[in-house]
C-alpha positions as CSV (number, residue, x, y, z in Angstrom):
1,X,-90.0,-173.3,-207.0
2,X,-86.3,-172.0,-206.9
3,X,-84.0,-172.8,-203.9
4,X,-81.2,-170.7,-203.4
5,X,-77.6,-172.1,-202.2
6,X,-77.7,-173.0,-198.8
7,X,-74.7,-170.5,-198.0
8,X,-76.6,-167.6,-199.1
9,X,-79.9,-169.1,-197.4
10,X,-77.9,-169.6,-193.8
11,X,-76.8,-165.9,-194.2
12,X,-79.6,-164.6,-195.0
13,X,-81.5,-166.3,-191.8
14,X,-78.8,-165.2,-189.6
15,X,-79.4,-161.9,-190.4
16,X,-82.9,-161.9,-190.5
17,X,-85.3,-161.5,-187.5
18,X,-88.3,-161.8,-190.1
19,X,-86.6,-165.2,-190.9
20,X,-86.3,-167.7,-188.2
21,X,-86.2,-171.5,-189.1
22,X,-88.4,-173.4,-187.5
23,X,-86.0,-176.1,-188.7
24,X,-83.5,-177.1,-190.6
25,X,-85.7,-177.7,-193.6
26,X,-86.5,-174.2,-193.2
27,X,-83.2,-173.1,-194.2
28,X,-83.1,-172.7,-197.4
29,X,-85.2,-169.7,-198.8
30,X,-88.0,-170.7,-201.9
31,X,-87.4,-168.0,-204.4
32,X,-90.7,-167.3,-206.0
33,X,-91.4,-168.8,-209.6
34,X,-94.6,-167.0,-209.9
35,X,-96.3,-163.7,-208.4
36,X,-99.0,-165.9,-206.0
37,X,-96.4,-167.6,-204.7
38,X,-94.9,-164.3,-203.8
39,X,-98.4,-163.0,-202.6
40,X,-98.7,-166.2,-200.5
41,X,-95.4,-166.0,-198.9
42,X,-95.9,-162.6,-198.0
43,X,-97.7,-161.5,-194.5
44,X,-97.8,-157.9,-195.7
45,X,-98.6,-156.0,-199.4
46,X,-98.0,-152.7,-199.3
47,X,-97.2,-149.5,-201.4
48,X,-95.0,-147.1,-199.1
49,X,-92.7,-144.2,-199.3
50,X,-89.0,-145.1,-197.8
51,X,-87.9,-142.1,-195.8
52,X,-84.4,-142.9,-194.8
53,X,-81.7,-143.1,-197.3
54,X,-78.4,-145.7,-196.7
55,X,-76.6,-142.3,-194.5
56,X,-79.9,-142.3,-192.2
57,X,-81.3,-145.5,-192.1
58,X,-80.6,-146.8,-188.5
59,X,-77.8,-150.3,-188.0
60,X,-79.1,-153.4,-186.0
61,X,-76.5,-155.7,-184.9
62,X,-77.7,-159.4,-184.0
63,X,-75.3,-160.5,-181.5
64,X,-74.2,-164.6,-181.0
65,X,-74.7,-166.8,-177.8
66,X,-71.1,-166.0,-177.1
67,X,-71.1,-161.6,-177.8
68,X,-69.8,-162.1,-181.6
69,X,-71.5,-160.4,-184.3
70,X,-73.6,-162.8,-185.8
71,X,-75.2,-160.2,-188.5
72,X,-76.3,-156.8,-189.7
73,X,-79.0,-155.0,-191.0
74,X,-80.3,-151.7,-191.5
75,X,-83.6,-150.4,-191.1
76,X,-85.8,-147.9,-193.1
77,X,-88.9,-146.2,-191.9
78,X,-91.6,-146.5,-194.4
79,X,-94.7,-144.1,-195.0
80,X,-97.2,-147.0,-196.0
81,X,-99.9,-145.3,-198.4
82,X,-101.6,-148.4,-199.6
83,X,-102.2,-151.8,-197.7
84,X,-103.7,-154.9,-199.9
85,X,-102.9,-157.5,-197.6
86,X,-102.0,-157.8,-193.6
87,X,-102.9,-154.9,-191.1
88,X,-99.7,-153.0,-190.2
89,X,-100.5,-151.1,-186.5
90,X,-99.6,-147.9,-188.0
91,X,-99.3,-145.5,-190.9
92,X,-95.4,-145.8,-190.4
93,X,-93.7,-149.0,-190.4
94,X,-90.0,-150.3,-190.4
95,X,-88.5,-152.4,-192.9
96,X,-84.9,-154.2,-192.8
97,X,-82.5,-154.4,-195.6
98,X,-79.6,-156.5,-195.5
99,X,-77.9,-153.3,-196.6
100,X,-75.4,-151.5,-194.1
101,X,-72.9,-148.6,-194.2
102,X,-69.2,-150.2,-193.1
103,X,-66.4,-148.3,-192.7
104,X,-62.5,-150.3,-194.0
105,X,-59.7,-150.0,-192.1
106,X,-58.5,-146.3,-193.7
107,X,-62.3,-144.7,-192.8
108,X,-63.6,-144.9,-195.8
109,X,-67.2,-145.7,-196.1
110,X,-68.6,-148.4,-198.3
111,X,-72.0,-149.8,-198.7
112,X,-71.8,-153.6,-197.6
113,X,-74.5,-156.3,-198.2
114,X,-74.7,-160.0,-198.2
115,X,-75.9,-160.7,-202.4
116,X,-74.0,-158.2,-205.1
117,X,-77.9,-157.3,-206.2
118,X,-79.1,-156.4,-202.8
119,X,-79.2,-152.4,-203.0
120,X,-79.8,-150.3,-200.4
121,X,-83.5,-148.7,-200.1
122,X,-83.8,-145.1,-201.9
123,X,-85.8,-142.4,-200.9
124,X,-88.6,-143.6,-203.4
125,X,-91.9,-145.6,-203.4
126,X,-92.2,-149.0,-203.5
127,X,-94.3,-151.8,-204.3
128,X,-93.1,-153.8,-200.9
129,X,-94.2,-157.9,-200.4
130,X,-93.2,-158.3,-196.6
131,X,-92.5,-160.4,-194.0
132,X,-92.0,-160.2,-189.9
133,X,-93.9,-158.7,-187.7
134,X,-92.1,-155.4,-185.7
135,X,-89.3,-155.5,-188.5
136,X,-90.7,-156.4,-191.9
137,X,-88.6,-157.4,-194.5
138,X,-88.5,-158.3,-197.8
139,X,-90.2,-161.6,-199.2
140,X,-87.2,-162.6,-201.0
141,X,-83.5,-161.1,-201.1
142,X,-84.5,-159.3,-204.3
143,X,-88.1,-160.2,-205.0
144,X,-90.8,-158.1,-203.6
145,X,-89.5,-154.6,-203.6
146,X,-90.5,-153.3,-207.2
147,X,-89.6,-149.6,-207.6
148,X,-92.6,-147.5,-208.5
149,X,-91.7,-143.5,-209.0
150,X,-88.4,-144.2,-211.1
151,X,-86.1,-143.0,-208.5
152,X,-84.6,-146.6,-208.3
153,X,-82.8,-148.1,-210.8
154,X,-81.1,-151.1,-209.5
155,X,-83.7,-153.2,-210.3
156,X,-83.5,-153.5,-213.5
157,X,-80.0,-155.1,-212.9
158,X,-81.8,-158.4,-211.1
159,X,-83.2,-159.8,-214.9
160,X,-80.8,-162.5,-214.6
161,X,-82.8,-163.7,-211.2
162,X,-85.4,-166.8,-212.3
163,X,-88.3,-165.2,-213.7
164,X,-87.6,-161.7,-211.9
165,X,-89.1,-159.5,-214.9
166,X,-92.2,-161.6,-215.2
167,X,-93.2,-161.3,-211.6
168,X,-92.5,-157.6,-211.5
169,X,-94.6,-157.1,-214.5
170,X,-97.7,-159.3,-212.9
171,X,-97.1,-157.8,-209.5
172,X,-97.0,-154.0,-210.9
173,X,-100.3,-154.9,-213.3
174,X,-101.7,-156.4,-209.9
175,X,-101.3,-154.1,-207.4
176,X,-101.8,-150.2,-207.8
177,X,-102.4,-147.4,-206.5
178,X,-105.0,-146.2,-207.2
């Protein structure tokens, strides 16, 4: 397995509900090295269509002990169309992305995350390895969101993540629709 740096690990689990450590082994995040490790880490498999886009997709602020911000996410309503592993409670779930829509001091909007290669959600359909339970997020920062109708390209950016293009291929091969 593939540990992340503890930075990006502690900001990751600070602005993750899906992610609480249960202690401070716990926080650093395990990268998968193959696709059942992904499958294993994930509560929920599913293929779904994201309805929101980055404009509409609705901010979450976690707040500190003492009122500070202490993170932010977004989340995006997904039409699940296929499940292959968990039972989500309905046909409509919501996923987090550690994607959010800031404005700089002049107004002007920009998209802000906490990794370079986290991209916001498109209005697509995905291939979605989740984890949480009311919020579901992503298995890994980018493992386990895998494109499926071509309307998202920034994928094919992540190749330089360990073993990225190997576990898409295996989890795509894997996991269909039909």
């Amino acid at each position: 397995m593939k540990r992340i740096g503890w930075m990006s690990a502690l900001i990751f689990a600070i602005a993750s509900p899906a992610f609480v450590p249960q202690s401070t082994q716990a926080l650093s995040i395990i990268a998968p090295t193959t696709a059942d490790e992904m499958v294993k880490q994930a509560d929920l498999i599913v293929i779904g269509d994201v309805q929101d886009s980055i404009e509409t997709a609705k901010p979450v602020r976690l707040r500190g002990m003492d009122g500070s911000i202490a993170g932010n996410y977004t989340t995006v309503r997904v039409k699940v169309r296929k499940v292959f592993k968990g039972n989500p409670k309905t046909k409509e779930i919501l996923v987090g992305q550690h994607v959010f829509l800031a404005k700089d001091r002049s107004g002007k909007r920009y998209v802000s995350s906490i990794d370079e290669d986290v991209k916001p959600f498109q209005k697509a359909r995905y291939l979605l390895f989740l984890r949480g339970r009311n919020v579901y997020f992503v298995s890994g920062l980018v493992y386990g969101r895998y494109n499926l109708d071509g309307k998202d390209r920034s994928e094919e950016n992540l190749f330089r993540w360990a073993n990225f293009e190997q576990i898409r291929k295996v989890a795509r091969e894997r996991f269909k629709e039909r």
